[in-house]
C-alpha positions as CSV (number, residue, x, y, z in Angstrom):
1,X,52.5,114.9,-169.3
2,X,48.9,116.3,-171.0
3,X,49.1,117.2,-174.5
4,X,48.0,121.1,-174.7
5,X,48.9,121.6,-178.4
6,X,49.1,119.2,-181.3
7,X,49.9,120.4,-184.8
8,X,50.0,117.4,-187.4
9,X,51.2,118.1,-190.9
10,X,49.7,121.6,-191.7
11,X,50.1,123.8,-194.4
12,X,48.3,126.9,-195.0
13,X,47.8,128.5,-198.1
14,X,47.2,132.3,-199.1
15,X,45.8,132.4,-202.7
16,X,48.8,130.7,-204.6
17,X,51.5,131.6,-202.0
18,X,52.3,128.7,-199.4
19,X,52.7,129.8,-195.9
20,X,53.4,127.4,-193.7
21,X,54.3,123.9,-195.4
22,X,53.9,120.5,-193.3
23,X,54.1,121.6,-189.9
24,X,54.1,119.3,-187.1
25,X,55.0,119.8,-183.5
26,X,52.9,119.4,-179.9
27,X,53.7,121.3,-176.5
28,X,53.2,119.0,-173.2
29,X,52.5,120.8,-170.0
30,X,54.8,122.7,-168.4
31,X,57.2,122.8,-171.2
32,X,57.9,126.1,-173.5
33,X,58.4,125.4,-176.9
34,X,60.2,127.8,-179.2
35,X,58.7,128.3,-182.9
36,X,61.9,130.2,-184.1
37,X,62.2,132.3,-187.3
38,X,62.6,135.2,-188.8
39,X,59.8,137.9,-189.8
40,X,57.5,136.5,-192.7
41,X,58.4,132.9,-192.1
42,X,55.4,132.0,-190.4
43,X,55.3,132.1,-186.7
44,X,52.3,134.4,-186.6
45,X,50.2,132.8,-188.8
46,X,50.8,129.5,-186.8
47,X,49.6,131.1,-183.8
48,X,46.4,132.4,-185.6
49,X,45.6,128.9,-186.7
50,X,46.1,127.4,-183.4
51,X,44.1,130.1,-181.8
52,X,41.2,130.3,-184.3
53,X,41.9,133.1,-186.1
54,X,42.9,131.0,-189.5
55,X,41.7,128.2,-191.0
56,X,44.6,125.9,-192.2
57,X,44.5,124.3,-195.4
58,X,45.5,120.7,-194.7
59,X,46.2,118.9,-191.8
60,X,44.8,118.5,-188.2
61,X,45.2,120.7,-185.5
62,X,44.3,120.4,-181.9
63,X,44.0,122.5,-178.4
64,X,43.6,121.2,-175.0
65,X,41.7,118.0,-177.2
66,X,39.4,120.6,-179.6
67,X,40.0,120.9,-183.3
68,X,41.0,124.2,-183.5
69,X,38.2,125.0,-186.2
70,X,36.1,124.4,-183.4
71,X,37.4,126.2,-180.7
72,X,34.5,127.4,-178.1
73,X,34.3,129.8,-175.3
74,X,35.5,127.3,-173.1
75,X,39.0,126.9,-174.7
76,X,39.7,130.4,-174.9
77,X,39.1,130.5,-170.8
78,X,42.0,128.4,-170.9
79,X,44.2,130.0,-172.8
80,X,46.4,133.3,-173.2
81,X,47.7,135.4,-176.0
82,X,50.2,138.1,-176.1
83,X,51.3,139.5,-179.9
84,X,52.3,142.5,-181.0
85,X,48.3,143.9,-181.3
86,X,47.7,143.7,-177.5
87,X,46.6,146.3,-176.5
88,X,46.1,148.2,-172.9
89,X,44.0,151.1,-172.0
90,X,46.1,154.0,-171.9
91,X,43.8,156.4,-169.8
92,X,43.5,153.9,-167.4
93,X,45.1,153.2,-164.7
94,X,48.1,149.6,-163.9
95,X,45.3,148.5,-161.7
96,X,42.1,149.1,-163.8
97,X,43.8,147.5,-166.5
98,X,43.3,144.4,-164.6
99,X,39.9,144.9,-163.1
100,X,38.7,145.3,-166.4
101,X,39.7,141.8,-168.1
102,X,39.0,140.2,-164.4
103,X,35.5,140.7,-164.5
104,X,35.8,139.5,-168.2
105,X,37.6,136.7,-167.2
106,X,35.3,136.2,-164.1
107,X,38.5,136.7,-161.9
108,X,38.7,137.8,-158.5
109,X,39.7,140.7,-158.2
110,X,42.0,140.0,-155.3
111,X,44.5,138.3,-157.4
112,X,45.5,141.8,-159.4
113,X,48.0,143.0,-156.3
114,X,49.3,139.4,-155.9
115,X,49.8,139.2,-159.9
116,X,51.2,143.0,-159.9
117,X,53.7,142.0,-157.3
118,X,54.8,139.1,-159.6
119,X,55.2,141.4,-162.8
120,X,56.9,143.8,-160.6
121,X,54.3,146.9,-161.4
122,X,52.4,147.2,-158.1
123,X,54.7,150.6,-157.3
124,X,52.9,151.8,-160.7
125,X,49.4,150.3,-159.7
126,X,47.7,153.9,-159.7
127,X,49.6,155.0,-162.3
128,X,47.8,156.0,-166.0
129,X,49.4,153.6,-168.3
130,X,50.1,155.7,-170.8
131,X,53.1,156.9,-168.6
132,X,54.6,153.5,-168.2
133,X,57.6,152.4,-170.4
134,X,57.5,150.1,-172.9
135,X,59.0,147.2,-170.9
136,X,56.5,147.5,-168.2
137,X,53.4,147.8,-170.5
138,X,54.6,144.7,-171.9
139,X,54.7,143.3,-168.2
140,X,51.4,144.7,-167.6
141,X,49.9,142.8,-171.0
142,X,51.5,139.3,-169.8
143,X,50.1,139.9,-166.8
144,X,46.8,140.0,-168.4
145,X,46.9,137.4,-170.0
146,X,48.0,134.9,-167.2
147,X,45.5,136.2,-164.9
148,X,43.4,133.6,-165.2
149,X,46.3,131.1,-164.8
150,X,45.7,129.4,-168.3
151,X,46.7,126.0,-169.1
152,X,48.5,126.7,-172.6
153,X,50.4,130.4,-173.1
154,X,50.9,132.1,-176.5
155,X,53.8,134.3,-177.1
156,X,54.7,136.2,-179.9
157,X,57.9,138.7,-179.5
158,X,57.4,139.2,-175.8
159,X,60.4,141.0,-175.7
160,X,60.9,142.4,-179.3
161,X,62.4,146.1,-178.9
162,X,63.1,145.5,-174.8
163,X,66.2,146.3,-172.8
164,X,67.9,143.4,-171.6
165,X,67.1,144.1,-167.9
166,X,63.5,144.1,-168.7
167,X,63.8,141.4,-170.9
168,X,65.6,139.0,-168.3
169,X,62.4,140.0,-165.4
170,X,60.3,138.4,-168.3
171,X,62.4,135.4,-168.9
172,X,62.5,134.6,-165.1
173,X,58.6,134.8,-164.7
174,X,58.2,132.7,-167.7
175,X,60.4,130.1,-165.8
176,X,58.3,130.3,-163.2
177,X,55.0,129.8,-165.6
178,X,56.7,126.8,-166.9
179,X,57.3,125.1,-163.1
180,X,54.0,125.8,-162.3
181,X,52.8,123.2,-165.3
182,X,51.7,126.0,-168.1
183,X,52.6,125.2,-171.5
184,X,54.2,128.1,-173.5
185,X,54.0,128.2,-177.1
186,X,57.2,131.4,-177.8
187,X,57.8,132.7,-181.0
188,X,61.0,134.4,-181.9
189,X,63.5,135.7,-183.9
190,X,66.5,136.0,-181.0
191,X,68.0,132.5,-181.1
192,X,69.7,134.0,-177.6
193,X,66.5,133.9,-175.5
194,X,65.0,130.6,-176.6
195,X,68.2,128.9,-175.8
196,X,68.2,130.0,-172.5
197,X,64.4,129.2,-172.2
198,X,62.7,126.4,-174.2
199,X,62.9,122.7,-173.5
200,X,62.2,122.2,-177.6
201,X,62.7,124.5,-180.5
202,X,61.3,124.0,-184.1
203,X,63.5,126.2,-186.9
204,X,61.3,127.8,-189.2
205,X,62.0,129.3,-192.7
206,X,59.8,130.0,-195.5
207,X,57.3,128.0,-193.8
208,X,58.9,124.8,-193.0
209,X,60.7,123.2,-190.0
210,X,64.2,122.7,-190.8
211,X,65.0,121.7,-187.5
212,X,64.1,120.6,-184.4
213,X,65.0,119.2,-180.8
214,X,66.6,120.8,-177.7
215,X,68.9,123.5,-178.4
216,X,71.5,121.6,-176.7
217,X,71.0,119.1,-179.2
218,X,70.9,121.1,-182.3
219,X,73.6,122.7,-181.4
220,X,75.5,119.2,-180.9
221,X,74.5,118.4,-184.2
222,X,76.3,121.0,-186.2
223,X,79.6,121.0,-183.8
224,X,81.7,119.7,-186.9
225,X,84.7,121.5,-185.3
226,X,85.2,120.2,-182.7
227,X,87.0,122.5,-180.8
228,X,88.0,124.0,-177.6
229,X,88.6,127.7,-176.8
230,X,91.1,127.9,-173.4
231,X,92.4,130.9,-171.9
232,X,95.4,130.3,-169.2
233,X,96.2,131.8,-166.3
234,X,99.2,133.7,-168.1
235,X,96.6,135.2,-170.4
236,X,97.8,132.9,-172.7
237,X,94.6,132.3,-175.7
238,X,94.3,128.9,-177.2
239,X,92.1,127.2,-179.5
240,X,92.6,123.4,-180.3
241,X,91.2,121.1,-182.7
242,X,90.1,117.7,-180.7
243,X,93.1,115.5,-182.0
244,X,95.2,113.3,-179.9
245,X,98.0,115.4,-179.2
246,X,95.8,118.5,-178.4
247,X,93.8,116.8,-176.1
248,X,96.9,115.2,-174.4
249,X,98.3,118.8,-174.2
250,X,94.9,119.7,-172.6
251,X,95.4,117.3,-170.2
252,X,98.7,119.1,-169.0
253,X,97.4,121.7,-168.4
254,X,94.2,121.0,-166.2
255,X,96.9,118.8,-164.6
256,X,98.8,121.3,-163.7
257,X,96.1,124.3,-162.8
258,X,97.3,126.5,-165.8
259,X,93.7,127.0,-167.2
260,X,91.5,130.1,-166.3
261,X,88.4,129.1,-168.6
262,X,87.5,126.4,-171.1
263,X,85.0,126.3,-173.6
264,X,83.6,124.2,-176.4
265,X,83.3,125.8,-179.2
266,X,79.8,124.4,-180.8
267,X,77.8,126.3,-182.7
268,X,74.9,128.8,-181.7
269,X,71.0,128.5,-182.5
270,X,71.4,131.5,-185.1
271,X,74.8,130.1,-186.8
272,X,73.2,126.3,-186.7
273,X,70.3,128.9,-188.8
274,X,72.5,130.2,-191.1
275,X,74.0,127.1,-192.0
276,X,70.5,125.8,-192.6
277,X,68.8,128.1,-194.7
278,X,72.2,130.6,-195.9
279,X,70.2,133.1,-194.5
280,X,70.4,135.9,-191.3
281,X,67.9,136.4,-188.9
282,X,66.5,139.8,-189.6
């Protein structure tokens, strides 16, 4: 698969304060990668280095094959960017929204109903967006920024302050970004949403990657336990230790149909954090 994004050892430095400290990751396409963290431990300035925004201080840094100290016209038609400073027009209407950054984008304007129906807005499409909720202004601003179907995809708190309704209609169109072939480059603090979405995650705190893989496999990695949680179909709760006799005993019991759920007990993304850094995600 093309490499979209390729970070190789950077550090970034604020006057004597080091922000982000060795960082090296890459995002193939059609893959989302979660840069997860909480507030202040770097995420944001990562993005502004990879868009152009910040200079780093060492190390080399590449999108879609351009240093990223270089980045021209060119790349930025190629690429989208939602953070928590996108802004909309709120005297305007769903639909002019659109036209606006279309003929910016030198977009036809025939795709805005097609990409309305996608973000589920085009009942709103004459409505002033300054009457939409905050969920479907955040729809409205990813629309934007995938209207010119861009090969790489920045993402910084999509859903920070969302309902989880609105939350899960973003989650399901960024699936379907991701099949399509677009690289997504997420940032978050809610360890929840990246596992259900990213193919990698890199753990960040205090500006260095403490972790990184699948979240299946970070998870895996912590499971010291080794345990399983079992509920029986007399209501009966259970949880076992993986030793000899318990799993014999297990074994008795999917035998004889007596289990109504099973579960491994492995750790999450936020505890595998926790026990990382011995600090919360706030």
């Amino acid at each position: 698969m093309e490499e979209l994004l390729v970070l190789k050892h950077i550090s970034k430095t604020f006057k004597q304060k080091e922000a982000l400290k060795d960082i090296t990751i890459q995002i193939k396409a059609g893959e989302i990668l979660g840069f997860l963290g909480p507030s202040g431990s770097g995420k944001t300035t990562t993005i502004k280095i990879v868009t152009g925004q910040l200079q780093q201080t060492k190390g080399e840094a590449t999108i879609l094959g351009t240093d990223t100290r270089k980045i021209t016209e060119k790349i930025y038609e190629q690429i989208g960017i939602v953070t928590d400073t996108s802004g909309v027009y709120e005297e305007f209407s769903v639909y002019d929204n659109l036209l606006v950054f279309a003929k910016v984008l030198n977009v036809s304007p025939k795709v805005i109903d097609q990409l309305l129906t996608t973000v589920g807005l085009i009942e709103q499409k004459k409505q002033l967006v300054s009457k939409l909720s905050k969920g479907q202004k955040q729809r409205l601003i990813l629309a934007r920024a995938v209207m010119h179907q861009p090969k790489l995809l920045f993402l910084d708190e999509p859903t920070s302050g969302l309902d989880p309704t609105t939350a899960a209609e973003i989650h399901k169109l960024l699936v379907s970004l991701k099949e399509a072939g677009m690289g997504i480059f997420l940032t978050t603090h809610n360890m929840e949403e990246a596992t259900k979405l990213c193919d990698q995650v890199a753990l960040l705190n205090e500006g260095y990657i403490v972790e990184f893989g699948t979240p299946e496999e970070i998870c895996l990695r912590y499971n010291k336990q080794k345990e399983f949680r079992i509920l029986l179909k007399n209501q009966e709760r259970h949880v076992l230790k993986e030793t000899t006799e318990n799993l014999e005993q297990l074994s008795q019991w999917i035998v004889s149909e007596q289990i109504e759920s099973l579960h491994s007990c492995e750790p999450t993304l936020e505890t595998v954090f926790m026990t990382v850094t011995g600090r919360e995600l706030v």
